[in-house]
C-alpha positions as CSV (number, residue, x, y, z in Angstrom):
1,X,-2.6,22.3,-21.2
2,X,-5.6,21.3,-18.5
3,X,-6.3,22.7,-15.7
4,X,-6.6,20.4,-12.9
5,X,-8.0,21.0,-9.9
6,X,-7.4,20.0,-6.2
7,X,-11.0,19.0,-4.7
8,X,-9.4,20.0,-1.0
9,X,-10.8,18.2,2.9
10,X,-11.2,20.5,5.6
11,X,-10.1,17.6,7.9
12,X,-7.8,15.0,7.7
13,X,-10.0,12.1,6.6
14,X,-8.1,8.5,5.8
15,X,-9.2,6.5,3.0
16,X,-7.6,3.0,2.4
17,X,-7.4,0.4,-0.2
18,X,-6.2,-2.7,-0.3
19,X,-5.5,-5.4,-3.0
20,X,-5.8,-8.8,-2.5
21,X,-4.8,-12.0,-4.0
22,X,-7.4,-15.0,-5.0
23,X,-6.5,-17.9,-4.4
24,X,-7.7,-21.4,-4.9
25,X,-8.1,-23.7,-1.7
26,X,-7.0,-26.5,-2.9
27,X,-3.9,-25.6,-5.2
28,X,-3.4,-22.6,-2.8
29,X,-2.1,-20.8,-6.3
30,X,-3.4,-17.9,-7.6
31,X,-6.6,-18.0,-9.5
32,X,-7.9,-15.9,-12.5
33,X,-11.5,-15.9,-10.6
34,X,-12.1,-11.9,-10.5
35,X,-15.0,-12.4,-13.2
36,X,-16.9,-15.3,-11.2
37,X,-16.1,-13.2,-7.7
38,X,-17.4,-9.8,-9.3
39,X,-20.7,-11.2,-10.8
40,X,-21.3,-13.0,-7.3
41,X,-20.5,-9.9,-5.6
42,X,-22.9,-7.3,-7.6
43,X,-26.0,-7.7,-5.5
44,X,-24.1,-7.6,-2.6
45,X,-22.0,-4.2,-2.9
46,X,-24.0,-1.8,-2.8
47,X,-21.3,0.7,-2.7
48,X,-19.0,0.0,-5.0
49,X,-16.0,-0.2,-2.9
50,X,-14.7,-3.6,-4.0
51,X,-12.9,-3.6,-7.2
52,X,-11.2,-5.3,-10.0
53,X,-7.6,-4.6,-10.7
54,X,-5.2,-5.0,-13.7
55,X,-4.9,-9.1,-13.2
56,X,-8.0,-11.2,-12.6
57,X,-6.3,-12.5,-9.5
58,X,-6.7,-9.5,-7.5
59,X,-9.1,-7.8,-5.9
60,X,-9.2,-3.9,-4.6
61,X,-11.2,-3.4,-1.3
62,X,-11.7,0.6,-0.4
63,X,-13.5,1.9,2.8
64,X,-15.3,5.1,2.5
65,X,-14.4,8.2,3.6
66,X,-13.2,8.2,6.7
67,X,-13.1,10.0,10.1
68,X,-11.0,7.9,11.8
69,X,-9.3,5.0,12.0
70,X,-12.1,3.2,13.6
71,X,-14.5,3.5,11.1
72,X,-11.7,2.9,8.4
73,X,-11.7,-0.8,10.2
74,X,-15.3,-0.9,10.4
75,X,-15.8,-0.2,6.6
76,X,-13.1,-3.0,5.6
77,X,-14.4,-5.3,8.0
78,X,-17.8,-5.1,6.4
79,X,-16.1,-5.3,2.7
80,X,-14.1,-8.4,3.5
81,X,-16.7,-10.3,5.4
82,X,-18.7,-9.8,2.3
83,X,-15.9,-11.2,0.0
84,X,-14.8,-13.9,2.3
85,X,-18.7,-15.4,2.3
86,X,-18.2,-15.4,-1.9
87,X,-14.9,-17.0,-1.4
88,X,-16.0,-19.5,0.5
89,X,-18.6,-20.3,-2.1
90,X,-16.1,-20.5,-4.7
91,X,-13.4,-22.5,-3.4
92,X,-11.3,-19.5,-3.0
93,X,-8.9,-17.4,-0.2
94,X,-8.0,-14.1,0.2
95,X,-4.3,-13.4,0.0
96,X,-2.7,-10.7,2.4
97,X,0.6,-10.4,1.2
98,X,2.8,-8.1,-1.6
99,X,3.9,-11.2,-3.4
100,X,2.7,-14.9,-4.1
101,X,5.0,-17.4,-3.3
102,X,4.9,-19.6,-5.8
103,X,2.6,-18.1,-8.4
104,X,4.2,-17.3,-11.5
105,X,3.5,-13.8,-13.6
106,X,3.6,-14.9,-17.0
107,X,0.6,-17.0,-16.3
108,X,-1.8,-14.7,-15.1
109,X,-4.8,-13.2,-16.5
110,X,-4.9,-9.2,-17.7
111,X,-8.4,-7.8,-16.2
112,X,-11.0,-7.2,-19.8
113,X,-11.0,-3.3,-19.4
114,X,-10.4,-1.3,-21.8
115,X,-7.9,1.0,-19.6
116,X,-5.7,-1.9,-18.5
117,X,-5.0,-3.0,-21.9
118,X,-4.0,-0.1,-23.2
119,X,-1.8,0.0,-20.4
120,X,-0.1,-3.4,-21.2
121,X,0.0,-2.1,-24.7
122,X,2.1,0.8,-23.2
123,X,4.2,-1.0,-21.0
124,X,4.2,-4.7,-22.0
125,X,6.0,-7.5,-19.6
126,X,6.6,-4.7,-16.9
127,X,2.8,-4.3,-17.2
128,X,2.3,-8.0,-17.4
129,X,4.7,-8.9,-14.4
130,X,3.1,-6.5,-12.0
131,X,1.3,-9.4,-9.7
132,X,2.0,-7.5,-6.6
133,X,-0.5,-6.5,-3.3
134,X,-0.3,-3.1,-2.0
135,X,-2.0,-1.0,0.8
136,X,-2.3,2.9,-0.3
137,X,-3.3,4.9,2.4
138,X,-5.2,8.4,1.6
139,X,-5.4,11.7,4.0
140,X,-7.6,14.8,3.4
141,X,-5.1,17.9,3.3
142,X,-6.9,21.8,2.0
143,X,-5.4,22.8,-0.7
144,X,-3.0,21.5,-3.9
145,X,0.3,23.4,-2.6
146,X,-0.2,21.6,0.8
147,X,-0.8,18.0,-0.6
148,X,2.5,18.4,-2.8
149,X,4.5,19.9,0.3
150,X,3.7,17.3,2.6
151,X,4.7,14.9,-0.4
152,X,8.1,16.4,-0.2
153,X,8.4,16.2,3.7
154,X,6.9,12.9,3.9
155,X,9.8,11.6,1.6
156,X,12.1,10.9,4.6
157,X,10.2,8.6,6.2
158,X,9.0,6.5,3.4
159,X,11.5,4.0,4.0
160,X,10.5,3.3,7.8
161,X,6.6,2.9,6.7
162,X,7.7,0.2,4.0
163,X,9.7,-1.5,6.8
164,X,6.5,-1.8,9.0
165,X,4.5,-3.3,5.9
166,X,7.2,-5.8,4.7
167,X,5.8,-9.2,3.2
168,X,7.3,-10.2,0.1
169,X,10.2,-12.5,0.4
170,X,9.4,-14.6,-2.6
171,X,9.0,-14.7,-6.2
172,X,8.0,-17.6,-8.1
173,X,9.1,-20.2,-5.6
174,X,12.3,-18.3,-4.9
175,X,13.4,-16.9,-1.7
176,X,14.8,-13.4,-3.5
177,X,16.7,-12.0,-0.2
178,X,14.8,-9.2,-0.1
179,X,12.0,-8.3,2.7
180,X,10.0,-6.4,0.1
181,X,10.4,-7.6,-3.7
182,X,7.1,-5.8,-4.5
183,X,9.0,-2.7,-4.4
184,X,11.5,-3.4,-7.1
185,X,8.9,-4.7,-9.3
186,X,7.0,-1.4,-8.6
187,X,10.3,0.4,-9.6
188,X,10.0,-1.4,-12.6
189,X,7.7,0.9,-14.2
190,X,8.5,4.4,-15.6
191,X,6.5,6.5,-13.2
192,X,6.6,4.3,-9.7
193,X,9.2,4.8,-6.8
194,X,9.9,7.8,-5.2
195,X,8.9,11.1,-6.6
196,X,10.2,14.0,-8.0
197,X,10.9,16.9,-6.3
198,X,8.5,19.6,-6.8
199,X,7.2,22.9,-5.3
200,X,4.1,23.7,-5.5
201,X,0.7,22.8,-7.1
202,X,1.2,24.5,-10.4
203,X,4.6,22.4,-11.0
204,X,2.3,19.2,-10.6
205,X,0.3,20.3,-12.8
206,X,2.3,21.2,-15.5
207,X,4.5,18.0,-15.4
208,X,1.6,15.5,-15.4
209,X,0.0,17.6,-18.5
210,X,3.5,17.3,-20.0
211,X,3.8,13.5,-19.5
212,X,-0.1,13.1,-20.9
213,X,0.9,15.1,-24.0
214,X,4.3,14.0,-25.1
215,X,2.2,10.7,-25.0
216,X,4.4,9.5,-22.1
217,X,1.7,8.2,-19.8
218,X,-2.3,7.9,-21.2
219,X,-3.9,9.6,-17.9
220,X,-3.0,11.3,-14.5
221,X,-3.8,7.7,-13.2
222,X,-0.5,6.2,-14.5
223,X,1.8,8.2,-12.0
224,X,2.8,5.2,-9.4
225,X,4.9,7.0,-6.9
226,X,5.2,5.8,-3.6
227,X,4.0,9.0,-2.3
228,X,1.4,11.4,-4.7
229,X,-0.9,13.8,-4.2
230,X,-4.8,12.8,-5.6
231,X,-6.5,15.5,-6.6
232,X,-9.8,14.4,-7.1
233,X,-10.0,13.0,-3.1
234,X,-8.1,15.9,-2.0
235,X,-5.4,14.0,-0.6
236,X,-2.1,13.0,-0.4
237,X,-1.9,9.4,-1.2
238,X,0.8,7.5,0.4
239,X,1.5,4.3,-2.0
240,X,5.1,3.0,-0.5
241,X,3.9,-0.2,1.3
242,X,3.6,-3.7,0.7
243,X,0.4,-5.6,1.4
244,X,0.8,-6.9,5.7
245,X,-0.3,-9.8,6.5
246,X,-3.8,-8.8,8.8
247,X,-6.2,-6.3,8.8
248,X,-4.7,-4.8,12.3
249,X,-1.5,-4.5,10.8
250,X,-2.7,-2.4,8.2
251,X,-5.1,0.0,10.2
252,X,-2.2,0.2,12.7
253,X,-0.3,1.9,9.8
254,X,-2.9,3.7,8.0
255,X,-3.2,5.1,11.7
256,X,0.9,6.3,11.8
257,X,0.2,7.4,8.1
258,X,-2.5,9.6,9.1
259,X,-1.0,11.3,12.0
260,X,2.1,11.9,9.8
261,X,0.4,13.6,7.6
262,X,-1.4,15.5,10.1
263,X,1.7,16.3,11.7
264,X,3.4,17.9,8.7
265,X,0.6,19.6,7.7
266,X,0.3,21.5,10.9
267,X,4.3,22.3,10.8
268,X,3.4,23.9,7.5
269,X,0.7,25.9,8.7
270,X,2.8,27.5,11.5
271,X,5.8,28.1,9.4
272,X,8.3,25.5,10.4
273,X,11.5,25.6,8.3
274,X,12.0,23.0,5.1
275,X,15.2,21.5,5.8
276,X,16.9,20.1,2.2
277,X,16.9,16.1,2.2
278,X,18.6,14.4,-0.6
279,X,16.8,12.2,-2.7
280,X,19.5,10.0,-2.5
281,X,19.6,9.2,1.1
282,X,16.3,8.9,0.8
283,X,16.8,6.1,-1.8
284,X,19.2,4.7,-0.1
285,X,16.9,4.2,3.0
286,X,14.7,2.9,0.6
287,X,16.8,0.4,-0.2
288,X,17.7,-0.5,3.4
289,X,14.2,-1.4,4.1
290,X,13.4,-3.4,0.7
291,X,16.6,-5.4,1.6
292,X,16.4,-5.9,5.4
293,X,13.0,-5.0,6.5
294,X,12.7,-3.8,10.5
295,X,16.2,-5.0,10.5
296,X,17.4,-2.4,8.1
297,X,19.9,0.4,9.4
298,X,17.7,3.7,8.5
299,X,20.0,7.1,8.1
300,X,18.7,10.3,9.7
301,X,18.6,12.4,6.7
302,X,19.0,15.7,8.7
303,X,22.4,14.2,11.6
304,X,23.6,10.9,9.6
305,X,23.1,9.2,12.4
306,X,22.2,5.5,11.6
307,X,19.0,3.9,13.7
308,X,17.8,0.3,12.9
309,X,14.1,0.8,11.5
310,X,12.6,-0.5,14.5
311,X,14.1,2.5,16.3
312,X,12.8,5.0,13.8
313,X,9.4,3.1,14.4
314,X,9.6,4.3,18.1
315,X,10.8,7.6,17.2
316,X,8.1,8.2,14.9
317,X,5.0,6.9,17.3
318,X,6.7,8.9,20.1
319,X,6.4,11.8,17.9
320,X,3.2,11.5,16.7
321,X,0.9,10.6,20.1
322,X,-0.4,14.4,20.1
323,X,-1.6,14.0,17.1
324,X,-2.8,10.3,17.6
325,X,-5.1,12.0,20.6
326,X,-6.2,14.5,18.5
327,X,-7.3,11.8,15.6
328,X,-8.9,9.1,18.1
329,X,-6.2,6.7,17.1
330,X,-4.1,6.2,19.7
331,X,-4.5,2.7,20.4
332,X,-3.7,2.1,16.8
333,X,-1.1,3.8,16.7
334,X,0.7,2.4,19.5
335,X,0.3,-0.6,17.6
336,X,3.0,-0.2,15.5
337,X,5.0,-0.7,18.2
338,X,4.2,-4.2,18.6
339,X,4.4,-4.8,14.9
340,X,7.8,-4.0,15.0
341,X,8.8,-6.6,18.2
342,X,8.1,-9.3,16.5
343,X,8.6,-10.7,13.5
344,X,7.9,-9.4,10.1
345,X,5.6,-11.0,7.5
346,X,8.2,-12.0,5.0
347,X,10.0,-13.4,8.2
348,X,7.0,-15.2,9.2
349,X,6.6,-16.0,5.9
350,X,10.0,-17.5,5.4
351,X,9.8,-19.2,8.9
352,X,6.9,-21.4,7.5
353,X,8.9,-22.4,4.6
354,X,11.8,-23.4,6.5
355,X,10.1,-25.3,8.7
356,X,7.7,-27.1,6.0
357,X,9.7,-26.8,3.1
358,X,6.4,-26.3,1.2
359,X,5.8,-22.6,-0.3
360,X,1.5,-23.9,-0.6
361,X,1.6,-24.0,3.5
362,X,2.6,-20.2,3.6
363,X,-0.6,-19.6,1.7
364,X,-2.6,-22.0,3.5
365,X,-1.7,-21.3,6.8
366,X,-1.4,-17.3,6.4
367,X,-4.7,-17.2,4.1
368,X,-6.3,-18.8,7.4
369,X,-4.9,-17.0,10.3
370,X,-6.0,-13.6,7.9
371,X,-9.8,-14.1,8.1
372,X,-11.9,-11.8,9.1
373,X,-14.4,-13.9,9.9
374,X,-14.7,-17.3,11.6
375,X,-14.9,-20.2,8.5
376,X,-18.3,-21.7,8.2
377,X,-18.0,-25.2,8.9
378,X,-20.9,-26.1,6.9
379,X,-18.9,-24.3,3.9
């Protein structure tokens, strides 16, 4: 078996990524453009940070490594406004969302790289049906025993970060009932949804090197959890939520996932005590917040007690200002608290259909009030 080794931060630095869709202006459907975009886009980013994904109708955007919070939402600002001016040029609009509409899977294009095809050789239609916008959120932790630790203890409260992201009511013109139909797709695959449990670094080790030679999954890369620790950043990568519907919305949460992590790390460090949480519950809060979104009923894992997710939103901020002070992302954080007064984005989303009774004017409007930049009126 290999040995792999955890490249661990000192600090709790925050990458983000986030995938979105491409779609075309008029039609407002998705659109196989990733090619076109990419070649437009090669003098242009000099970093490498925007990136194709498994269909040519999404597009990965990654910040650097990052401080703070504030200079996560400087780094994606200057991605997307690059982007956006392509887009623009080609007719197209950026998606923020987990889940098109109206789009349908089956007629999407698989990205020409030689890793995602062997991956829909692996996995076939749950490959193929995986048109789906996520926002995975990365924190520095120090060493490979602390990144799978905080995995474990950040289990519980999974199901209140997916309840902040919410935004994928539909599926191929139909209104599924859920707040987050991403997440079920994701479950789909053999190594998405939560994790197992494990305790320490050398347990991750061995049951990745077990999956990669029983010929289970190809690469380390093919592990989809919702929470999992990345060794080559050093971090523990939090991979639970849907795509929201603005860039504010999503540095608001990277900013509560950060000082989560921060939080449990330092409980760690002094010695606090592990307290057992059933995977189940777990799942079934998972469940909770697919279904209803902020209007799930969340269980306390540790008294039973039963809180709606917006209450576990206030719990969790209330809990986490120290560290929020200590990170610089206070303002941020307190942000989530407006996020959940309002509205989620599959409500919002299913608000404009009701009202319109047209699935292309939840694109069009939402594609619009997303921008990053003002629209050239001379595009």
């Amino acid at each position: 078996m290999s040995k792999i080794e955890f490249r661990g931060n000192d600090s709790h630095t925050i990458g983000v990524e986030v995938e979105l869709g491409l779609v075309d202006e008029k039609t407002m459907g998705l659109s196989s453009s990733l090619g076109a975009l990419m070649a437009n886009l090669d003098s242009t980013d000099e970093g490498g940070q925007i990136k194709p994904e498994l269909m040519q109708s999404v597009l990965e955007v990654n910040t650097d490594v990052c401080h703070t919070v504030s200079d996560a939402e400087e780094s994606l600002k200057k991605q997307i406004a690059v982007v956006e001016a392509v887009t623009d040029q080609m007719g197209l609009r950026l998606w923020w969302g987990a889940t098109h509409p109206f789009s349908r899977w089956d007629e999407q294009k698989v990205t020409e790289d030689e890793r995602y095809l062997r991956l829909v050789d692996l996995l076939q239609d749950m490959a193929r049906r995986l048109v789906t916008f996520g926002l995975h959120v990365h924190v520095g932790v120090d060493t490979g025993d602390k990144a799978v630790m905080v995995c474990d203890r950040i289990m519980q409260h999974l199901p209140t970060i997916l309840a902040l992201s919410c935004s994928s009511p539909f599926w191929e013109q139909r209104d599924t009932g859920l707040a987050s139909y991403r997440s079920k797709i994701m479950e789909g695959l053999p190594t998405a949804g939560l994790p197992t449990l494990m305790r320490n670094w050398s347990e991750y080790v061995w049951l990745v090197n077990h999956m990669v030679d029983t010929g289970f999954i190809n690469s380390i890369r093919e592990i989809w959890w919702d929470v999992r620790p990345h060794h080559n950043f050093g971090t523990v990568e939090v991979r639970v939520c849907d795509m929201p519907g603005n860039l504010q919305d999503t540095l608001s949460i990277t900013a509560l996932i950060q000082c989560l992590v921060k939080a449990l790390s330092d409980d760690i460090d002094q010695g606090a005590y592990q307290h057992d949480c059933h995977p189940m519950m777990v799942l079934q809060n998972k469940w909770r917040s697919c279904r209803y979104g902020l209007n799930a009923k969340l269980v306390d894992t540790y008294t039973y007690e039963a809180f709606s997710a917006k209450e576990r939103v206030g719990q969790l901020v209330r809990r986490l200002r120290p560290e929020a002070e200590a990170l610089g992302c206070k303002n941020y954080l307190e942000s989530c608290l407006d996020i959940a007064s309002r509205p989620s984005w599959s409500e919002r989303q299913r608000s404009i259909y009701e009202q319109t009774q047209d699935p292309t004017e939840i694109v069009r409007t939402l594609t619009e009030l997303s921008r990053i930049q003002a629209r050239n009126s001379s595009s």
